[in-house]
C-alpha positions as CSV (number, residue, x, y, z in Angstrom):
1,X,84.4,77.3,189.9
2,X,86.5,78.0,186.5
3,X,89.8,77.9,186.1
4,X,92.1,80.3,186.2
5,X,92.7,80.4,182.6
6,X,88.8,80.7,181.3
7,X,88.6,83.5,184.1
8,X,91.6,85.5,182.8
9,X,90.2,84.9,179.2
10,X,87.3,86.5,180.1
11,X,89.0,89.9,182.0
12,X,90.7,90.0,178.5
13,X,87.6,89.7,176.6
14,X,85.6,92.3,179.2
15,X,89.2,94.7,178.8
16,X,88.7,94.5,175.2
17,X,85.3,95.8,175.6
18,X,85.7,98.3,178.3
19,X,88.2,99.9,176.5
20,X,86.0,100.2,173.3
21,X,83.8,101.7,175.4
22,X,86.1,103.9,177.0
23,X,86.8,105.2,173.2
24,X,83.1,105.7,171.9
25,X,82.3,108.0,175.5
26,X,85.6,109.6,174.0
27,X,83.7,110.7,171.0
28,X,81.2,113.9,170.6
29,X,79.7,112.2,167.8
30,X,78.9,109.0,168.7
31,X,75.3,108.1,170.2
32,X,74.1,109.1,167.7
33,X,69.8,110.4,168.0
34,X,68.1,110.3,164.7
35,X,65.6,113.1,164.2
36,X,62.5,110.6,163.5
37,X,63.8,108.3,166.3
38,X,61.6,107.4,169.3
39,X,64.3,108.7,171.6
40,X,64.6,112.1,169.5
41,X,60.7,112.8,170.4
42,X,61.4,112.3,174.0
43,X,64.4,115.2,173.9
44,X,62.0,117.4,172.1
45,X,59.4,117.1,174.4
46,X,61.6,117.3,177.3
47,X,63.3,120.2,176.6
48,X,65.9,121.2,178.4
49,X,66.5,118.1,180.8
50,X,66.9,115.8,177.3
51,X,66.3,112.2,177.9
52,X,69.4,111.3,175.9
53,X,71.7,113.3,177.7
54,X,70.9,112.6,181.0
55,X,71.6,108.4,179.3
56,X,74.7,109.8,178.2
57,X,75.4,110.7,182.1
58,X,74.5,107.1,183.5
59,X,76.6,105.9,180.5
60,X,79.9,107.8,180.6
61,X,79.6,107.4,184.5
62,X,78.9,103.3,184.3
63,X,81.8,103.0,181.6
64,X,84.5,105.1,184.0
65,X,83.7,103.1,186.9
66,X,84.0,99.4,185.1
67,X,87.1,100.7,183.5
68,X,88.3,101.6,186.9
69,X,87.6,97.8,187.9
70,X,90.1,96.6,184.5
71,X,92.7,99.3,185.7
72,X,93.1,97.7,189.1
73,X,92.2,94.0,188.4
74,X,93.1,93.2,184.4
75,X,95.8,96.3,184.1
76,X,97.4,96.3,187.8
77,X,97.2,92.5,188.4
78,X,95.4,93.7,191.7
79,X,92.5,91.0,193.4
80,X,91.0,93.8,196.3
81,X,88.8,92.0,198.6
82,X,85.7,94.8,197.7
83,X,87.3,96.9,195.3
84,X,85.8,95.5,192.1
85,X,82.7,94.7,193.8
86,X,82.3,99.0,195.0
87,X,82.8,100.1,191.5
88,X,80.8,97.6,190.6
89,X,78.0,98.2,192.3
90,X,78.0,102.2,191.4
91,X,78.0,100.8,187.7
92,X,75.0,98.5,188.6
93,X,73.2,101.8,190.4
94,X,73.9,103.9,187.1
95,X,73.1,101.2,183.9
96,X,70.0,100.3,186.0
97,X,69.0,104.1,186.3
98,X,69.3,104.4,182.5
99,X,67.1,101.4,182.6
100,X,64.5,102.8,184.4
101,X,64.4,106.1,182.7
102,X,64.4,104.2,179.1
103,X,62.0,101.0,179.6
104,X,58.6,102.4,180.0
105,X,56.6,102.3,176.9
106,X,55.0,105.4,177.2
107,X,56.4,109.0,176.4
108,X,55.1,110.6,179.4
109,X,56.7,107.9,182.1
110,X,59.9,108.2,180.5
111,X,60.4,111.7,180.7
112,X,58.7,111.7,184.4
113,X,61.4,109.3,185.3
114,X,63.8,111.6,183.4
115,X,62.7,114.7,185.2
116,X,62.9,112.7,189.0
117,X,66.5,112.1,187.9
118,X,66.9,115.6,187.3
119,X,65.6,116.8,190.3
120,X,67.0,114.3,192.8
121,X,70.6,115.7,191.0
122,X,69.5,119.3,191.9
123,X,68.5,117.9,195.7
124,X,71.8,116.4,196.7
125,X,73.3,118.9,195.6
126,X,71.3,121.6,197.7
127,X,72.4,119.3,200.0
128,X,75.8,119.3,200.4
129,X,75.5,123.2,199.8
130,X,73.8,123.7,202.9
131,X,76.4,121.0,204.6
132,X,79.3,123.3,202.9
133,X,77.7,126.7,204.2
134,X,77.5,127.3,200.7
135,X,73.3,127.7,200.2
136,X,73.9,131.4,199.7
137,X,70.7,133.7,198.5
138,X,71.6,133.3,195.6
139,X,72.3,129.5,195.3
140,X,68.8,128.9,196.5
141,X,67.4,131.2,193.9
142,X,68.8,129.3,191.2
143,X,67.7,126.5,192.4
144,X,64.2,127.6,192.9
145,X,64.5,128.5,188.8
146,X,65.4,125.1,188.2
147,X,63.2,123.5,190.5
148,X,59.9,125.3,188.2
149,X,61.7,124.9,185.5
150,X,60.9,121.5,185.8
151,X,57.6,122.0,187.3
152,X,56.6,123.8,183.7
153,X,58.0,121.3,181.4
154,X,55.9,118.5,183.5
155,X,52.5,120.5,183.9
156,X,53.3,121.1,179.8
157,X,53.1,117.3,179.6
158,X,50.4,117.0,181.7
159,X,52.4,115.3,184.7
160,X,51.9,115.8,188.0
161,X,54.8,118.9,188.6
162,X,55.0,117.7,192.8
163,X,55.7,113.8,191.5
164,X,58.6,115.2,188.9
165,X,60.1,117.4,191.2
166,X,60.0,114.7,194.1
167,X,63.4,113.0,193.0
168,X,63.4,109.3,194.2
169,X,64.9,106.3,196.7
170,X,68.2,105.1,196.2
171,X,66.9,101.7,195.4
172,X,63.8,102.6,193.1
173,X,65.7,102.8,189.8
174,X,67.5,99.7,190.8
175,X,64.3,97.9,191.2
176,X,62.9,99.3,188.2
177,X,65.3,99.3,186.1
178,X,65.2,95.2,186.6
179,X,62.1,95.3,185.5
180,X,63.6,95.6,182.1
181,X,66.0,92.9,181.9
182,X,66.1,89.2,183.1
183,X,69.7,90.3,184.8
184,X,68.9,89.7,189.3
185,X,69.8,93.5,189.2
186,X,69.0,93.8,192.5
187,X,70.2,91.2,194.4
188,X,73.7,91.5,192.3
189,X,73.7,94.9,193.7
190,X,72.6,94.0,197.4
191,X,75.9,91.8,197.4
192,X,77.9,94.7,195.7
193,X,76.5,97.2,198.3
194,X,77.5,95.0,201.2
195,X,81.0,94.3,199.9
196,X,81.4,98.1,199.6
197,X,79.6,98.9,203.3
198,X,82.3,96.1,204.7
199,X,78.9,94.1,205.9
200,X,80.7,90.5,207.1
201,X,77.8,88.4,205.2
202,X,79.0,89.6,201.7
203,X,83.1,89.3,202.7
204,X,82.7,86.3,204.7
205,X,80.1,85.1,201.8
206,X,81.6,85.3,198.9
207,X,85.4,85.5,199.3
208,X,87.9,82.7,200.3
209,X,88.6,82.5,204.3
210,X,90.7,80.0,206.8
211,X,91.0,80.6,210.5
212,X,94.5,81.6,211.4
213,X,94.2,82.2,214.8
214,X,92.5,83.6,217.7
215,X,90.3,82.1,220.3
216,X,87.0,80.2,219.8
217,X,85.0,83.1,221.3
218,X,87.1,84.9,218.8
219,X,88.2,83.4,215.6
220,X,90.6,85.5,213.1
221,X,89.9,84.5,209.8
222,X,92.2,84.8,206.7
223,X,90.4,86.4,204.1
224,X,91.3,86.1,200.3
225,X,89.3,87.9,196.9
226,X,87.6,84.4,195.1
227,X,88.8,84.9,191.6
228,X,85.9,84.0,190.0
229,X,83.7,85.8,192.0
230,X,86.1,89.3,191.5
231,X,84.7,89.3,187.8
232,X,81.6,88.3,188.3
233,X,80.0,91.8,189.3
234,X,81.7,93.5,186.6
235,X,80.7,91.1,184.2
236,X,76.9,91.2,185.5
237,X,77.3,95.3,184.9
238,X,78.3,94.8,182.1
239,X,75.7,92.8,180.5
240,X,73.4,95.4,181.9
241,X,75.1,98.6,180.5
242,X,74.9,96.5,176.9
243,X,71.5,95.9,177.2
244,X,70.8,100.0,178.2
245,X,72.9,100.3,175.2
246,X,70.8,98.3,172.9
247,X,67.4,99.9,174.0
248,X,68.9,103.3,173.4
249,X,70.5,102.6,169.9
250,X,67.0,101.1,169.3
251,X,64.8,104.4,170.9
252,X,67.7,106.5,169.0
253,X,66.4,105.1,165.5
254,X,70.0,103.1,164.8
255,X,70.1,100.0,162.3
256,X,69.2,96.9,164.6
257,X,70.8,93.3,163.9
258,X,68.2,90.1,165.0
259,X,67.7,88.7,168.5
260,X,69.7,86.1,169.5
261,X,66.3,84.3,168.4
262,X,66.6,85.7,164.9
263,X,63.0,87.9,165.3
264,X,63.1,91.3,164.3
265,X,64.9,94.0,167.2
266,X,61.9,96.1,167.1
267,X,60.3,97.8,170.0
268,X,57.4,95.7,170.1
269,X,58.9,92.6,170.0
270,X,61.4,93.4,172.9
271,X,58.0,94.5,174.9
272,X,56.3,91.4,174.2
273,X,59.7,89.0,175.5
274,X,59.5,91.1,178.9
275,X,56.0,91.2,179.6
């Protein structure tokens, strides 16, 4: 395990960057979509459910929720049992999504995945309109228009309309999205998900305990936040929302620096490392 003092240098170093990201969501003008870009082709073609605006969703959301984690744990000096780990694990759900939807290497895919995302959006929330008594005549007819809406821009891409408009699992961008990293996406999130769902495997698992009383057909435990493992998650979401970031500066046509190897960031050559 660390020490105390590398782990508080790194909250101050993943501060630092939340709150730079915090500023660029800030910003109309930043994410910037170059006209010949990759990225720009995609909004064209997928017209009006753009690719890069429903990124700039999983982004914005994925940057709120880990700056919600340096409020509470850098800012507020506060070490939750799950807290960190349940906004981590939304932030995990949403940089893998963006994953998902970006990765594939084909147009078509992408804005398929784009256009599930869409529709599993308009789904829930027919959903909690009918819950609410709120799935008037009208609400359902303007969710019909959306629902063919998407139907024609899919046929006009010659994708199947019933797979576009069929939305998705909770899991299947989470799994997906991994595909397009060497991040453990999904098991990072399986221990988020049970931290957040109060599942005794991932509290009794990865936190500090003692017994402090009770019988031996009933032992009461003591149970403390690990300080290492409190960043962790975070950290791992992090790492994934930068490397969503990365692929979308490089679809959106931006000035690339080298890999870490010093080859070229081209599209490509990022394929070729993952494949």
């Amino acid at each position: 395990m660390a020490s105390s003092e590398t782990i508080q240098a790194k909250w101050a170093e993943f501060a630092e960057a939340i709150e730079r990201l915090a500023e660029r969501i800030g910003d109309p003008n930043d994410f910037e979509v170059r006209p010949d870009s990759s990225l720009a082709g995609d909004d064209r073609a997928s017209h009006p459910f753009e690719v890069s605006q429903t990124l700039r969703h999983l982004i914005n959301a994925t940057v709120d929720q880990l700056h919600g984690v340096k409020t509470a744990v850098h800012d507020g000096e506060q070490m939750h049992i799950a807290v960190s780990a349940t906004l981590a694990r939304a932030a995990l759900e949403n940089a893998a999504a963006g994953l998902w939807i970006l990765g594939p290497q084909q147009r078509n895919e992408r804005i398929l995945r784009t256009l599930r995302w869409h529709s599993r959006n308009y789904a829930d929330q027919a959903g909690h309109a009918r819950a609410s008594g709120l799935y008037t005549e009208q609400f359902r007819a303007a969710h019909d228009e959306k629902m063919q809406r998407i139907a024609v821009i899919a046929e006009g891409r010659g994708i199947d309309a019933a797979a576009a408009q069929k939305g998705y699992a909770t899991t299947a961008p989470i799994k997906g999205g991994g595909e397009f990293t060497e991040l453990p996406v999904f098991t990072d999130w399986q221990i988020a998900s049970g931290f957040a769902h109060g599942r005794p495997w991932a509290h009794f698992g990865f936190t500090d305990r003692i017994r402090s009383g009770g019988s031996p057909e009933h032992p009461i435990y003591t149970v403390s936040a690990r300080e290492d493992f409190t960043l962790y998650l975070p950290i791992q979401a992090l790492h994934l929302l930068a490397e969503l970031l990365r692929l979308r500066d490089r679809r959106a046509g931006q000035p690339m620096t080298s890999l870490p190897d010093g080859s070229p960031d081209s599209e490509p050559t990022a394929y070729s490392r993952r494949r």
